[in-house]
DRENMARVEX-950786 format. One record per residue: residue in three letters; y negated, z negated, x of N, C-alpha, C in turn. Coordinates in steps of 0.2 Angstrom, whole numbers, padded with zeros to 4 digits, always signed. Last residue first. Example, Ala and Ser with C-alpha at 12.3 -4.5 7.8 and 13.67 -1.06 7.14 Angstrom:
BEGIN
ser+0011-0035+0064+0005-0036+0068+0000-0039+0064 ala+0028-0039+0066+0022-0039+0062+0016-0039+0066 
//
This chain:
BEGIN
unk+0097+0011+0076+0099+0016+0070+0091+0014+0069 unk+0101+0000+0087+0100+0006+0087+0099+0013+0082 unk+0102-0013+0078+0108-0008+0082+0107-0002+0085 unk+0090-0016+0080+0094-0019+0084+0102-0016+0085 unk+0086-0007+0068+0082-0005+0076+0085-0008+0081 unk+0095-0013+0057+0094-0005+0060+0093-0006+0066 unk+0087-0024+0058+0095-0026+0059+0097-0020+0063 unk+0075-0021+0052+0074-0025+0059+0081-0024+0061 unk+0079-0017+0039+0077-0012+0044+0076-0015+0051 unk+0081-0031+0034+0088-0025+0035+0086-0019+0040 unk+0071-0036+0033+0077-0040+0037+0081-0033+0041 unk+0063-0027+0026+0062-0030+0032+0066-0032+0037 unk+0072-0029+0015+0069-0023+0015+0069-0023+0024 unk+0065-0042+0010+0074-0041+0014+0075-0034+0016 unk+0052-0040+0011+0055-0045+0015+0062-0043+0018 unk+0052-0033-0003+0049-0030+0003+0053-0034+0009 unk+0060-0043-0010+0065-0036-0010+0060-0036-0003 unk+0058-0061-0006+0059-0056-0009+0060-0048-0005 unk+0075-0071-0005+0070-0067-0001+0068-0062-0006 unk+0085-0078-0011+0077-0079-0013+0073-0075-0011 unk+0097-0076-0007+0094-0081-0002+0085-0083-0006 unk+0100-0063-0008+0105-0069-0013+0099-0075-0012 unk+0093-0055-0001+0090-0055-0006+0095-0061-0011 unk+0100-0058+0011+0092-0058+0009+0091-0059+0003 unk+0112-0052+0009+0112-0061+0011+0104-0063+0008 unk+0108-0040+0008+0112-0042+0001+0111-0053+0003 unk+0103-0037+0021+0101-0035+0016+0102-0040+0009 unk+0116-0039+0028+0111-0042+0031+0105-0042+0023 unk+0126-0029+0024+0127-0037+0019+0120-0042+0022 unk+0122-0018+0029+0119-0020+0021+0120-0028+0019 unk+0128-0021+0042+0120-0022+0038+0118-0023+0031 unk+0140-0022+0038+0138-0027+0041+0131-0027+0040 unk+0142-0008+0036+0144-0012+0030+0141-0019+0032 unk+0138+0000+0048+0135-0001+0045+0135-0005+0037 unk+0143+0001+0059+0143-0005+0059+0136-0006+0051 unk+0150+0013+0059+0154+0008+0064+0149+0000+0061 unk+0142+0019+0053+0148+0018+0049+0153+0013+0054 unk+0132+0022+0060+0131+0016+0055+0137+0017+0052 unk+0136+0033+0071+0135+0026+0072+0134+0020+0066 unk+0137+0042+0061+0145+0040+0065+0141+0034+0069 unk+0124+0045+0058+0131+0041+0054+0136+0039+0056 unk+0119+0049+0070+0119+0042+0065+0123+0041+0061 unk+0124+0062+0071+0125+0055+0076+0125+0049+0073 unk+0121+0068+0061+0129+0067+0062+0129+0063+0066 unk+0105+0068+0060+0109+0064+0055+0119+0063+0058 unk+0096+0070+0069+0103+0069+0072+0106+0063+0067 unk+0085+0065+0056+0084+0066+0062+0091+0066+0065 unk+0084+0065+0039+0085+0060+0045+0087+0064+0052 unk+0074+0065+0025+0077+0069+0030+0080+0062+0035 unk+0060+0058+0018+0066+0064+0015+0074+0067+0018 unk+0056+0041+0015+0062+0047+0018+0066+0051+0019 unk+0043+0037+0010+0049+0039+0010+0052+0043+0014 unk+0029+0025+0004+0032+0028+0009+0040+0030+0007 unk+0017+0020-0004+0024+0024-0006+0025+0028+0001 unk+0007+0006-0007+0008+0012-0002+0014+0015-0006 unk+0002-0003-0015-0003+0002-0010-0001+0005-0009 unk+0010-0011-0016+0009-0009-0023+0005-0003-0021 unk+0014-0018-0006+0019-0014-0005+0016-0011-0014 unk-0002-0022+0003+0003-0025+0000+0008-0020-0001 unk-0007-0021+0023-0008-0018+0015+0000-0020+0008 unk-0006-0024+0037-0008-0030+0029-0010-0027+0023 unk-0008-0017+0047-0012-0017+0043-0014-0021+0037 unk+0006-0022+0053-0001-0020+0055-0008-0021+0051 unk+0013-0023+0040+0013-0029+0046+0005-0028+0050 unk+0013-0012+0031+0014-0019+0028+0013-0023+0034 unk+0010+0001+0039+0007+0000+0032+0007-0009+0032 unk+0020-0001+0049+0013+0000+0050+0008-0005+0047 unk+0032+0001+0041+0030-0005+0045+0024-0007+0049 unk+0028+0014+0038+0028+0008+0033+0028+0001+0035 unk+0031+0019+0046+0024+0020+0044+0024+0013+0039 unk+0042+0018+0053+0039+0017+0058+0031+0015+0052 unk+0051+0024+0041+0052+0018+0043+0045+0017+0046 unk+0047+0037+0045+0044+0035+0038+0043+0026+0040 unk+0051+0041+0057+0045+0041+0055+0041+0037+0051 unk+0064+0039+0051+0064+0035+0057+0055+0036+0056 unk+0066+0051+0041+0067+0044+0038+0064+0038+0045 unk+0051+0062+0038+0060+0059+0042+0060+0051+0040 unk+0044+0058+0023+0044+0064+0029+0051+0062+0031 unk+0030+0054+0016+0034+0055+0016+0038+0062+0022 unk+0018+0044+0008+0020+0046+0015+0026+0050+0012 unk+0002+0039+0000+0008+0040-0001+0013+0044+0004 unk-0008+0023-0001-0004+0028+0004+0002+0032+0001 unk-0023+0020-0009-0016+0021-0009-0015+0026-0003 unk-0036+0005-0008-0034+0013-0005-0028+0014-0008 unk-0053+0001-0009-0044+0002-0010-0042+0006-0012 unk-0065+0002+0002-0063+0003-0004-0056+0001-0004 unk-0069+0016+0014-0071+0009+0011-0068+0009+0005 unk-0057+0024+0024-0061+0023+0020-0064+0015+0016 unk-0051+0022+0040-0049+0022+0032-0056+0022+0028 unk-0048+0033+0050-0053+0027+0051-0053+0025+0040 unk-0033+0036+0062-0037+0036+0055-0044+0031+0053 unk-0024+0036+0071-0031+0035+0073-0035+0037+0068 unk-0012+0031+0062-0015+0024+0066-0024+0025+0070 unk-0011+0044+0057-0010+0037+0053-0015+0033+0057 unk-0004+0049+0070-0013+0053+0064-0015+0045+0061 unk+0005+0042+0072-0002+0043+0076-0006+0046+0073 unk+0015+0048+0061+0011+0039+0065+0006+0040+0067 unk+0015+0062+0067+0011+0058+0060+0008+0051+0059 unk+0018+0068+0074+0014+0064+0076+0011+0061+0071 unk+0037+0070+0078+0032+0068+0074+0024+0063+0078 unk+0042+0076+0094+0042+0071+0092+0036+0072+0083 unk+0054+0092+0088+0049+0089+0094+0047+0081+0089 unk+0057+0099+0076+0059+0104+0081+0056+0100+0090 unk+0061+0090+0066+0065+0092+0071+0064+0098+0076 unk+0044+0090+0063+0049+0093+0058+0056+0097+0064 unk+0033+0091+0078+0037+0087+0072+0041+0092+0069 unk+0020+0105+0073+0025+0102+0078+0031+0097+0074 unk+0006+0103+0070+0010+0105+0071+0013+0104+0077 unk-0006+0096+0055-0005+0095+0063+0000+0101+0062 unk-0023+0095+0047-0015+0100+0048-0014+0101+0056 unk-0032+0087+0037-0030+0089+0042-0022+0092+0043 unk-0042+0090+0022-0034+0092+0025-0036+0089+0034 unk-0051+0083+0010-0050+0082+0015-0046+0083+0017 unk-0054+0082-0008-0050+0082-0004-0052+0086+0002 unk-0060+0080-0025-0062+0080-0017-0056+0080-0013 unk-0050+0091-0036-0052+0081-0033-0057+0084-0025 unk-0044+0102-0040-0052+0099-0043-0054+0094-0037 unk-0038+0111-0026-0038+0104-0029-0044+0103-0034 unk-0030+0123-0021-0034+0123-0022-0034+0114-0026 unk-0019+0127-0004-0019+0120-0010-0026+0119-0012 unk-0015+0137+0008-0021+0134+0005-0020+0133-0001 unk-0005+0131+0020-0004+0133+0015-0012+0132+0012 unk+0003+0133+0038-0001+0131+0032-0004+0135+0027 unk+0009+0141+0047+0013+0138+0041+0008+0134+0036 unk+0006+0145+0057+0005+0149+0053+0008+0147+0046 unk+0005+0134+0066-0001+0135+0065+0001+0139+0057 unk+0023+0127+0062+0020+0129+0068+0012+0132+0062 unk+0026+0118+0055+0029+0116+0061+0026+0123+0067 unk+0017+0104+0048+0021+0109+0048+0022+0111+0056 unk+0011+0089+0044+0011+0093+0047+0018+0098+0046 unk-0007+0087+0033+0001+0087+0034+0004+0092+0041 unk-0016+0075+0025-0012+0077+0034-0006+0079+0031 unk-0029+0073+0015-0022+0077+0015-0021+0076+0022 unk-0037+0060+0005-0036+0064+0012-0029+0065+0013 unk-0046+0060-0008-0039+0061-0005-0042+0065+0002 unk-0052+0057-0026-0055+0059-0017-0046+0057-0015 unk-0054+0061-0042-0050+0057-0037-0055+0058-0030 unk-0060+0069-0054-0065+0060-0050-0060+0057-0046 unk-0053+0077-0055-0059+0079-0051-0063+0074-0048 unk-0037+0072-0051-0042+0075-0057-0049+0076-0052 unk-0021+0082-0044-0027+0077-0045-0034+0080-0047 unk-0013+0092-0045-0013+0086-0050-0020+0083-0048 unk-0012+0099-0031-0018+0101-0036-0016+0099-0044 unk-0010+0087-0023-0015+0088-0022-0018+0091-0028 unk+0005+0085-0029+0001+0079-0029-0006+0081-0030 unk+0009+0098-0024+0009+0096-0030+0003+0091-0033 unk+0008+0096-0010+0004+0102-0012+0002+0100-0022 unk+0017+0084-0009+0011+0085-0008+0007+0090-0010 unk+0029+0093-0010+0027+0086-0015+0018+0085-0013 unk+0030+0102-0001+0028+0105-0008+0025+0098-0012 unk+0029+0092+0010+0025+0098+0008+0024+0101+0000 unk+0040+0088+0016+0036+0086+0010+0031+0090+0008 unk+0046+0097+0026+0049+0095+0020+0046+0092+0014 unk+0035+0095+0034+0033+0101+0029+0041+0100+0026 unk+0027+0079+0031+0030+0083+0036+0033+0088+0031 unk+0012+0071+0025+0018+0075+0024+0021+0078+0031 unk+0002+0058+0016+0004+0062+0021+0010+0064+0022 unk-0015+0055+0006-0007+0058+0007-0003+0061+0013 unk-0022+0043+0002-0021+0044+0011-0014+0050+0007 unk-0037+0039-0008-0030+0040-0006-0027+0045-0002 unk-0047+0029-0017-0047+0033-0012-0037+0034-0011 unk-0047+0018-0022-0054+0023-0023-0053+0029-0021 unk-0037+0012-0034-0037+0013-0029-0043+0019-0031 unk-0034+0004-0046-0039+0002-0045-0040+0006-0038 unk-0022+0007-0052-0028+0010-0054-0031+0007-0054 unk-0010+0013-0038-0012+0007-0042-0019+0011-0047 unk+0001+0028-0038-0007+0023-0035-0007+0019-0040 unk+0014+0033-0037+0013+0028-0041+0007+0026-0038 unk+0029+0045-0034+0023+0043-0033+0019+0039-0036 unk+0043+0045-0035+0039+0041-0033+0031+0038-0032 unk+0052+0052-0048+0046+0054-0041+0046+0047-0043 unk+0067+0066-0054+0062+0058-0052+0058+0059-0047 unk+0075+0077-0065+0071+0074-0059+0067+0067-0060 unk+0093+0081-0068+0088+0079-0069+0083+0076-0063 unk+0100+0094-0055+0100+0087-0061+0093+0087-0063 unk+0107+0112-0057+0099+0107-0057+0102+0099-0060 unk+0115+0123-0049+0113+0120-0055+0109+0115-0052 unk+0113+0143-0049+0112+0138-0043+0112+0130-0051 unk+0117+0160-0045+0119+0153-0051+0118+0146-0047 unk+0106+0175-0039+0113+0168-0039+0111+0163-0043 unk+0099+0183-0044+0103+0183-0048+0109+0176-0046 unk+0092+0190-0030+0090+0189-0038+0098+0190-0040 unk+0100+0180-0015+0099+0185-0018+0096+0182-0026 unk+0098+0170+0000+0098+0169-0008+0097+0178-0011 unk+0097+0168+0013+0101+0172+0010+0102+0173+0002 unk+0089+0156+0015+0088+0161+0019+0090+0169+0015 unk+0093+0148+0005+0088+0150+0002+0085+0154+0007 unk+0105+0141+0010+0106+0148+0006+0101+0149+0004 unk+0099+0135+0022+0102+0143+0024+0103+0143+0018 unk+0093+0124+0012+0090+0128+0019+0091+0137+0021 unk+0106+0118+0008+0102+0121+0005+0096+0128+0008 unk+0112+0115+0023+0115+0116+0018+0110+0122+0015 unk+0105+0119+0039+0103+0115+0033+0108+0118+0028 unk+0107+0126+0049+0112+0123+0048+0111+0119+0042 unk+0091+0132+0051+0098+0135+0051+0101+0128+0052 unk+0079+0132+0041+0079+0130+0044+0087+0129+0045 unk+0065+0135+0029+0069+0140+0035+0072+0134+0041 unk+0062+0123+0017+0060+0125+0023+0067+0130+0027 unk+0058+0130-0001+0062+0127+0004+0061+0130+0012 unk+0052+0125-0016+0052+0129-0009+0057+0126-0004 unk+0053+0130-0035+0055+0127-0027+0053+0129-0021 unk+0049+0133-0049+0047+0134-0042+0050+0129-0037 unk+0054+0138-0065+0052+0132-0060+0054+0137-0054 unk+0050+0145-0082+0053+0146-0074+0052+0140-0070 unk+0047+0143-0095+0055+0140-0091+0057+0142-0085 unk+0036+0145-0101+0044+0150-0099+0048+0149-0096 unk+0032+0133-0104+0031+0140-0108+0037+0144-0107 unk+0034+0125-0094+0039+0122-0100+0038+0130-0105 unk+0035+0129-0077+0032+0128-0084+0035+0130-0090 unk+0034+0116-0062+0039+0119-0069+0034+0123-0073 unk+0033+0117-0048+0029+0119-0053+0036+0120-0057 unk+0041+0111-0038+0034+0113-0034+0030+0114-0038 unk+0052+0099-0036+0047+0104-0041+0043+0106-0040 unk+0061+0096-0020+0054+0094-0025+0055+0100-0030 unk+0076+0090-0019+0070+0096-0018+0066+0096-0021 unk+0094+0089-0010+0088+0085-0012+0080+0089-0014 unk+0107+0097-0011+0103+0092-0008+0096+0091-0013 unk+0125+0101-0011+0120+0099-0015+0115+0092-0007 unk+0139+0103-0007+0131+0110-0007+0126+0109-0012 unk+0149+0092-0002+0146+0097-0008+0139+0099-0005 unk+0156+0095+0012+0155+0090+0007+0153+0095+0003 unk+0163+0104+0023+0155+0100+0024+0153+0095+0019 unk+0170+0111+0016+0173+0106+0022+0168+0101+0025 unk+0165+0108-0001+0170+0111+0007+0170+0107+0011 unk+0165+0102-0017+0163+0100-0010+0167+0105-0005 unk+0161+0100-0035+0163+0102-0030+0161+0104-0022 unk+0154+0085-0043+0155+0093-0040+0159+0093-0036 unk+0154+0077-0058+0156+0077-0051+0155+0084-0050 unk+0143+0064-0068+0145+0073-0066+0150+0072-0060 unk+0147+0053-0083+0144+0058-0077+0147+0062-0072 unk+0157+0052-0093+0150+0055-0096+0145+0057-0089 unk+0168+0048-0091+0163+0040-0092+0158+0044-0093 unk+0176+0058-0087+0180+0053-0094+0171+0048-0098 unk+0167+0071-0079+0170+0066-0081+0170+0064-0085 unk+0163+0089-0079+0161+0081-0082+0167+0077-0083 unk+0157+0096-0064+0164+0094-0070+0162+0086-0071 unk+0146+0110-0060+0149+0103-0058+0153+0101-0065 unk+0152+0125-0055+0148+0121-0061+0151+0113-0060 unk+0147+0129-0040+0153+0127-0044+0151+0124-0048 unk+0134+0144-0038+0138+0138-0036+0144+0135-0040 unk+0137+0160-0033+0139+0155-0039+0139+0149-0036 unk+0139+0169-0026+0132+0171-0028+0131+0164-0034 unk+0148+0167-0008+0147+0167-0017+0142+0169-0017 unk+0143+0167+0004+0149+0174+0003+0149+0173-0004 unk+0143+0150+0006+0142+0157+0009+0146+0161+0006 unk+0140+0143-0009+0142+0141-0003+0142+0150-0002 unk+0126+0139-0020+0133+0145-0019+0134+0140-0011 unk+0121+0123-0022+0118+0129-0022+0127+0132-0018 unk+0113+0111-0032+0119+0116-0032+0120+0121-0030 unk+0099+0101-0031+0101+0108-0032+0108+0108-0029 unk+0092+0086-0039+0097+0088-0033+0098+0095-0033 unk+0072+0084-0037+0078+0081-0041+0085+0085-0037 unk+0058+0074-0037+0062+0079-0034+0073+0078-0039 unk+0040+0072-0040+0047+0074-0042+0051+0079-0040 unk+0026+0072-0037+0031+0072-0033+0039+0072-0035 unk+0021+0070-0049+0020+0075-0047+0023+0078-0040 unk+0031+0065-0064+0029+0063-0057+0026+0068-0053 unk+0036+0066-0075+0030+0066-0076+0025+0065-0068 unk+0050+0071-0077+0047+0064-0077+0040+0062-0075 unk+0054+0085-0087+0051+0083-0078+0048+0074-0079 unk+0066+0092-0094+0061+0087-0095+0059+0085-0089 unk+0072+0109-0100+0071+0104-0094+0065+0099-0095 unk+0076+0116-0108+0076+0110-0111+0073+0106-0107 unk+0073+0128-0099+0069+0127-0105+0070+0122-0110 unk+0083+0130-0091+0078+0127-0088+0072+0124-0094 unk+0095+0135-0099+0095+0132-0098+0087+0127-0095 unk+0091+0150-0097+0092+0146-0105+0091+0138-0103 unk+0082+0154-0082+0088+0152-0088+0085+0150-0092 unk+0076+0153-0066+0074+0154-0073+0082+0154-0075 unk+0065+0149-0052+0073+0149-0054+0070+0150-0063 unk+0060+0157-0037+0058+0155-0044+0064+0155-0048 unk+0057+0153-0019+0064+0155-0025+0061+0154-0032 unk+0048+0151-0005+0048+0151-0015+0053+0152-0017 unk+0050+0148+0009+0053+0151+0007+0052+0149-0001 unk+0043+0146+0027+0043+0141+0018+0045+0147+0015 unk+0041+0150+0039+0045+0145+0040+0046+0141+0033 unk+0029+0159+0038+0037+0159+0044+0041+0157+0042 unk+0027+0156+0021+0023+0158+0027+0030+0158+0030 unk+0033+0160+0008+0027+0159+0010+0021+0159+0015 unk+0043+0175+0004+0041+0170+0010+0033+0166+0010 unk+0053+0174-0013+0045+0174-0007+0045+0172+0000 unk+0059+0179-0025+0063+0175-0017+0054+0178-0014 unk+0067+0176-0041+0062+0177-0038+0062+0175-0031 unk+0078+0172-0049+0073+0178-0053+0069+0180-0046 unk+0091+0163-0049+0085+0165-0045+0082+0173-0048 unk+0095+0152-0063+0099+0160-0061+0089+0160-0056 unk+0103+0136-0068+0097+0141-0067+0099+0148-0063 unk+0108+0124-0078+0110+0131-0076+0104+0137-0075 unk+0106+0105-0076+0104+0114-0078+0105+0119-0075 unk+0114+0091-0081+0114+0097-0077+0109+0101-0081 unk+0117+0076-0088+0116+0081-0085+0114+0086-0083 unk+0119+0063-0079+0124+0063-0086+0122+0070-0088 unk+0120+0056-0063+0119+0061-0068+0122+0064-0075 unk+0128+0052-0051+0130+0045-0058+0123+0051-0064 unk+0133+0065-0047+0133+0058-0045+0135+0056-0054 unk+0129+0078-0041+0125+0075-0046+0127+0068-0048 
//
């Protein structure tokens, strides 16, 4: 939980499959009932979760300076990243989902999660931001994003429109998301580590609507890169239009043993940019251009 100042103690009350491959946990405690959500409907915040054979994560330890550290094995700390799928402040349960997926830290223990494991919580933040003049709005997800997108979808007001793409990973994995707003799904499959993402390509054989528009993306991080540089170069849409992210990385162990060889060297690509005047999108650009010629 880092530079978090802090935490919530939550006990699993509740284990669902929602479909093959998405698994619900309902977390509940004393704790969850001071919880404050940043008002983002894509807010994701860190989870704590037991290491194999406990039912306890390690209660993170407060530091001299006021923020957290935790506890790590041989893999590092058993903390990752997780959307709110639904808080509510009445009874203080929150909904997570998490994708079935073996070697994932958080992943396996919500394969093996029993009612009653101790798991902690940081504080949450989102992304998501449409300008208020947008008519219209592209949400698109790989089923890591999913829950943020399901969220997104049934937030939005009645006088919104949105077209949903998400892909999941196989046909039985999609989910029905009732929305006041107009909304139009398409549901790929495939992508999500098991095969190439076709989400690019949904993107690019898209006929956009009239009007001004918001994108909000989110999914692997080399995908996400791909969409954004779509977004801003191809198609000329400013960086207030769109909210692209990346939740995930693709043969993340390869890649870091290759940006560890060189990766102090690109950020300074980055840091040169922006001493230099360049604005952020720009040096943003510099620095992801540096990535592709290292191969990252």
């Amino acid at each position: 939980m880092g530079y978090y100042s802090d935490y919530y103690r939550a006990v699993v009350v509740g284990i669902a499959a929602l479909t093959p491959n998405m698994i619900r946990i309902t977390l509940d405690g004393g704790d969850l009932r001071r919880f404050v959500g940043s008002g983002d409907p894509d807010e994701r915040l860190l989870a704590l979760v037991p290491p194999p054979g406990k039912s306890r994560a390690a209660e993170p330890i407060r530091q001299p300076d006021g923020t957290l550290d935790y506890a790590g094995d041989d893999d590092g700390p058993r903390l990752r990243s997780y959307t709110v799928r639904r808080y509510d402040p009445a009874t203080g349960q929150m909904l997570i989902d998490f994708v079935r997926h073996a070697g994932g830290v958080a992943g396996s223990w919500a394969v093996r999660a029993e009612v009653g494991d101790v798991v902690y919580l940081s504080p949450a933040k989102g992304w998501y931001a449409p300008p208020a003049g947008a008519a219209w709005q592209l949400l698109m997800a790989d089923m890591t994003a999913l829950p943020a997108l399901g969220r997104i979808v049934e937030e939005l007001t009645a006088d919104r429109r949105a077209i949903a793409v998400a892909e999941v990973i196989e046909p039985r994995d999609r989910q029905q998301i009732a929305s006041p707003a107009e909304v139009s799904w398409r549901w790929l499959a495939g992508g999500n580590g098991h095969g190439p993402s076709r989400l690019l390509a949904a993107l690019r054989e898209l006929t956009m609507p009239e009007g001004r528009g918001y994108v909000w993306f989110a999914g692997e991080a080399g995908e996400s890169r791909a969409v954004r540089k779509h977004l801003r170069h191809e198609l000329g849409w400013s960086d207030e239009d769109f909210t692209v992210i990346g939740y995930w990385r693709s043969s993340k162990e390869q890649w870091m043993a290759r940006y560890q060889r060189v990766g102090e060297e690109l950020e300074q690509t980055y840091l040169d940019a922006i001493a230099s005047g360049m604005p952020q999108p720009e040096a943003l650009d510099a620095y992801e251009d540096a990535l592709e010629q290292a191969g990252l």
